[in-house]
N, C-alpha and C positions, 0 to 999 in steps of 0.2 A: 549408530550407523552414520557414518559421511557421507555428506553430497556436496555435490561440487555444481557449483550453476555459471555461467559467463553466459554476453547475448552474441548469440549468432547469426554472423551475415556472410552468406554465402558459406565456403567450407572454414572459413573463420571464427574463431570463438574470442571474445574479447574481455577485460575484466571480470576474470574467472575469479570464483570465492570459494571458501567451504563456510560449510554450515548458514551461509545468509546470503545476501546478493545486493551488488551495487546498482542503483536506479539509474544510473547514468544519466541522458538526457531524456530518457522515457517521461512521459504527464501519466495524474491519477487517468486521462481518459482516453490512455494507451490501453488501459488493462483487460485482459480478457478473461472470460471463464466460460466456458465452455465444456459440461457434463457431457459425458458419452453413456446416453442411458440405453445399458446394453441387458438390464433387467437382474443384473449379479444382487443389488440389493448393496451395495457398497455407497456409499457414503462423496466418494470420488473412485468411479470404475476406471479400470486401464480403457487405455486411450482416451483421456480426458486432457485438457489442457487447463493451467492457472498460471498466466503471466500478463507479460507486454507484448505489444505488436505495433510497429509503428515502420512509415517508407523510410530509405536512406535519405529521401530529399528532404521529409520531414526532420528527421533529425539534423542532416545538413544545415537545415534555415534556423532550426536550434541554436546549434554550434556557432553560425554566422554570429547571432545576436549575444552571443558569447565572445565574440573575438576571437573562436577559430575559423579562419576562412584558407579559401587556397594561397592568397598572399601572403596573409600572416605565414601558414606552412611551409613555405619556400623561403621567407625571409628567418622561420627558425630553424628548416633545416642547415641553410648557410652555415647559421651560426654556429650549431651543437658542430657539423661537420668539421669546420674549421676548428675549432673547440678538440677534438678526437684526434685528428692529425698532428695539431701540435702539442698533444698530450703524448701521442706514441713516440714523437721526435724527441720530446724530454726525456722518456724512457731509454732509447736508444743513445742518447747523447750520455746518459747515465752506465748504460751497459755495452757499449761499445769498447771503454778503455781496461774494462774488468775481463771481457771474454774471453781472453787466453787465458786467466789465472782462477777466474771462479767458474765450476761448472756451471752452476745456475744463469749466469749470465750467459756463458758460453749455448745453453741449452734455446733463451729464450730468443736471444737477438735475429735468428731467421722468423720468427713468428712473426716477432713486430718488426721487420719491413718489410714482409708480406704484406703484413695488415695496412702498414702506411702507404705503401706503393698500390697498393688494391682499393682503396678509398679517397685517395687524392684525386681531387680533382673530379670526382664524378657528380652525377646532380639526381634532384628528386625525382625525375625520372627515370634513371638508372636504377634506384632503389625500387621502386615502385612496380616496374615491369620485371622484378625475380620474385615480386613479395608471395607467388601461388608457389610459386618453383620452390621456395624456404619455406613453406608452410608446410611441401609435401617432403624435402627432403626428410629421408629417415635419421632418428634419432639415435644419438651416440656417438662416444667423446665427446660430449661437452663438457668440459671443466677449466680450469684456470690452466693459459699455455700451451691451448691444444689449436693445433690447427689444422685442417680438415679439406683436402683436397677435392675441389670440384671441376666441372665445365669450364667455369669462369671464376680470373678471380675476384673480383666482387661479390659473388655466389658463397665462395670460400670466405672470406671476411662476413658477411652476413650470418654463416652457419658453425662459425669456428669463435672459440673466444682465449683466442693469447694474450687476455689485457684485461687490466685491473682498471676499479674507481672511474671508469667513460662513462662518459654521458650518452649510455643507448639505452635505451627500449629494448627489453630482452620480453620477446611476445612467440609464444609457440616453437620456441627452440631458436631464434634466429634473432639478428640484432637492426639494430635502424637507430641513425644517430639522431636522439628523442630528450629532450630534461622534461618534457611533459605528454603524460600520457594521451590524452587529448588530442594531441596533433598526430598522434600514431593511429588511434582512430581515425581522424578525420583522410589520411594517406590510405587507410584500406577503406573506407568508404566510397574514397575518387574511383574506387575498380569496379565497382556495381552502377548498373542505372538506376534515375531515383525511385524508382516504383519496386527496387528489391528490397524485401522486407527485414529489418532487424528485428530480432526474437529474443525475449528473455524466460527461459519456464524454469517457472519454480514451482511445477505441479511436486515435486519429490521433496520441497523446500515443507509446502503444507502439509504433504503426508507423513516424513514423521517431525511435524510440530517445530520445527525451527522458526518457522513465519505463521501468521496469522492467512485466513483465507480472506479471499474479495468479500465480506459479507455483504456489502452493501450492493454488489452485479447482482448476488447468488439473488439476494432478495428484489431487486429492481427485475430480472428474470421473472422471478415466482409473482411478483405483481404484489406483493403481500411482506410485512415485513413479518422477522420471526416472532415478536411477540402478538402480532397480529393474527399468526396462523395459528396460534397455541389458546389465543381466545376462538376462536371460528372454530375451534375442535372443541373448546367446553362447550361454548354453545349448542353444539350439535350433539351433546351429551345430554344435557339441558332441558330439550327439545325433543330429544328421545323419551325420554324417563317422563317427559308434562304425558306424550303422547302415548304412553303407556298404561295410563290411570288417570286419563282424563276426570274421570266422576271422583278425582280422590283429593279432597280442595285440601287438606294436608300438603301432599307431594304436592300440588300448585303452587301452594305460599311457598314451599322449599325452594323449588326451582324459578319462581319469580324473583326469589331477592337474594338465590348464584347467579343470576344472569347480572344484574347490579354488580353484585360483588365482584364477575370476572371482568364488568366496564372499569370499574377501579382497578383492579389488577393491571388490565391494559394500558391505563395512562400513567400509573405508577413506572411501570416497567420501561416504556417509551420515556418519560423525561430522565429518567434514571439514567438509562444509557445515552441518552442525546446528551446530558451535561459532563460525560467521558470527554468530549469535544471541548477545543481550548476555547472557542469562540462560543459556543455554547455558554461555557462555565462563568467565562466573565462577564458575559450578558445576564447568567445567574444572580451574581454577587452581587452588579449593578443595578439590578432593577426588582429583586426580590423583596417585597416591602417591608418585611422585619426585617431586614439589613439595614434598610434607610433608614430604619428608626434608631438603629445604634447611635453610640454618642461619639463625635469625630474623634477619629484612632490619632490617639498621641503617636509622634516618629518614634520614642523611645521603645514602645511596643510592636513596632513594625513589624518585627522579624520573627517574633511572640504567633504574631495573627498568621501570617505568612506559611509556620510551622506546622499550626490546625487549620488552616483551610480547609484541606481536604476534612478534613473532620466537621468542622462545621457546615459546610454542604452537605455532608449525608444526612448529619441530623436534620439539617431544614429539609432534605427531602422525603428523609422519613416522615418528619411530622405533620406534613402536607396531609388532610384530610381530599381524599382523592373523591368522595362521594359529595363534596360540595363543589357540585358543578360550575357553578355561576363563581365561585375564587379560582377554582382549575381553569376555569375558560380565561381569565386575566393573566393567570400567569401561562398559560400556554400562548397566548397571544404575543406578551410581554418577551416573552424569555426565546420561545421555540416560530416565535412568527407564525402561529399555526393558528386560525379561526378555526371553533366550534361552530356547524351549522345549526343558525337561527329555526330550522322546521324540526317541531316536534320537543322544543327547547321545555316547553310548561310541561309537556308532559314526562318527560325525561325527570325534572324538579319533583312531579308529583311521585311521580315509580320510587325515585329516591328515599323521600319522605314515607313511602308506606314497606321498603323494604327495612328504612329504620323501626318503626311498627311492628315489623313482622318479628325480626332480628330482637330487636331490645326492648320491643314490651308487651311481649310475648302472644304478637297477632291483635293486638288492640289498637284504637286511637287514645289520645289524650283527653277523649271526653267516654274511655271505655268503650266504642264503640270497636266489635269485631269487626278488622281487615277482609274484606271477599275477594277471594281472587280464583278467577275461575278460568277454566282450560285456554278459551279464548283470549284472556289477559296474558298469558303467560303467552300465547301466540304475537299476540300484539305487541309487546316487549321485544319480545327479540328479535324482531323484525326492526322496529327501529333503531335499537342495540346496535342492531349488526349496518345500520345504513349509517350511523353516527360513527362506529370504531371504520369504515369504509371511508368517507368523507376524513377524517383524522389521517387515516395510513398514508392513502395518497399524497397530501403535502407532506408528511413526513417523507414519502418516497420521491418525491419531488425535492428534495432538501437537497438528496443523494445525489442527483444530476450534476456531475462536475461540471464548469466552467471547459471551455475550450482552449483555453490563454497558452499561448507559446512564447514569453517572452523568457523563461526561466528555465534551467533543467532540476533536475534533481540535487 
């Protein structure tokens, strides 16, 4: 299925695409998302919105720091204009002395001094105050040679194209003497005040899977990240099943040392995804201590190493023993800038050590002594569990907090 997305200002649509979408001067902290929970049980229910939103003015001061401004615009319109008129006079100068003898020439030479007599001489404000008038004109006859009677003729040059190889801007049916896209923007943005909104939705982009969704809004919304919310639902499993046979110190040991096991899961799964991130990843490489132990990479193997990176990070992340807390808190620290909270840190070490116990020697100590873990320990567990993977999420969701920075566009 196709879809087609451009960002909309006013009855304007601009850098129209299929199947993906151009960022223009949009920031990550343009993006919106916004579920319409209307109870359908849909995943993204109609009238939901996933894009950008940002003022004309914002963008305007974009563009500025870009070098499109109103000056520039007028000093390129100049040029492409001049540029177009004596492109049509080469034509004419070419099809002028043929017209009696070849149709072709004979057919086109009233086009083009239409079109040259119709843009000579006008300015970026003449173009500018027809640009709604040519956006509503209706569509038809547009092709090579055609030209297209209106109101005015200007209007007619704008909606008609008797001409090859110019330098216009051909945007919603109609032309503007343009070599860069950008300044044709910036000509239909002078028509709005700055507080009218430019729109880009690619809610139809995410539904059928051409683009990825905002995960990091959806989750900065939910307050929770997703592997966050998939541990807080074992647990609550967890927690059910202890409180279901309290007196059954079996079921206790079991769900004392899931509750462990789904803490591993959770910091597994969080640095996993967090090293998808380029800045991430090379803070990986850089500071992950069996790395630094390697012996310095000859140049000749450069390209060797370069090849399995990716490969070599997974395995480092695989083999990352996630239940030794006190290595996980260094390298979280190190790599994701993320402190493990200090409360409750010994006993977190001890749960660990007796969920090994439980797990691998089959409910004993090392001095034989049987593991007790009764209704209330498994209560007591997951309560800190869930205050430690809480304290975690947060800076992770704090990571997510874009910068505000307008010096750059997309």
């Amino acid at each position: 299925m196709s879809t087609w997305t451009g960002i909309d200002v006013g009855e304007f649509s601009l850098h129209e695409v299929q199947n993906s979408y151009d960022p223009w001067f949009f920031l990550p902290k343009d993006r919106v998302r916004e579920i319409n929970q209307d109870g359908s049980g849909k995943v993204i229910p109609d009238g939901s919105f996933i894009g950008y939103r940002a003022t004309v003015g914002q963008i305007r001061r974009r563009m500025a720091l870009q070098g499109y401004d109103m000056a520039t615009l007028e000093t390129h319109f100049t040029e492409q204009l001049d540029i177009a008129v004596a492109s049509l006079q080469s034509q004419l100068d070419e099809a002028l002395p043929l017209r009696e003898s070849e149709l072709y020439y004979m057919h086109i030479t009233p086009s083009l001094e239409k079109m040259r007599d119709a843009i000579t001489g006008t300015t970026l404000s003449d173009w500018r105050d027809l640009f709604r008038t040519a956006e509503a004109w209706p569509l038809g006859g547009y092709g090579v040679f055609t030209w297209r009677e209106t109101e005015t003729p200007l209007l007619s040059a704008m909606v008609s194209s008797p001409f090859v190889d110019l330098p216009y801007r051909a945007d919603g049916g109609y032309n503007f003497p343009c070599s860069d896209e950008y300044f044709y923007d910036l000509a239909v943005l002078s028509l709005f005040s700055d507080d009218t909104l430019c729109v880009l939705d690619i809610t139809e982009l995410v539904l059928n899977e051409y683009v990825e969704d905002f995960h990091d809004l959806e989750e900065i919304s939910a307050s929770a990240t997703r592997p966050c919310r998939s541990v807080m639902a074992s647990l609550d499993d967890f927690k059910s099943l202890s409180d279901s046979a309290p007196q059954n110190l079996v079921m206790q040991r079991m769900c004392y040392s899931s509750i462990i096991t789904a803490l591993e899961a959770y910091l597994s799964d969080i640095m996993k995804r967090a090293v998808k991130e380029d800045s991430v990843r090379r803070r990986f490489v850089e500071r992950y201590k069996p790395f630094q132990k390697d012996t310095k990479l000859d140049l000749s193997s450069l390209f060797i190493t370069l090849d399995k990176i990716d490969r070599l990070i997974a395995d480092a992340l695989d083999s990352i023993l996630y239940h030794d807390l006190e290595k996980v808190r260094g390298i979280f620290k190190d790599v994701l800038l993320v402190s493990f909270p200090e409360k409750d840190r010994s006993f977190l070490n001890r749960a660990v050590q007796q969920r090994h116990d439980i797990v691998h020697r089959n409910g004993k100590t090392t001095t034989g002594k049987d593991v007790s873990v009764a209704h209330q320990d498994v209560g007591q567990l997951d309560k800190v569990v869930r205050d430690f993977i809480a304290s975690v999420d947060g800076q992770i969701l704090d990571g997510l907090r874009l910068p505000d920075t307008e010096n750059t566009h997309g």
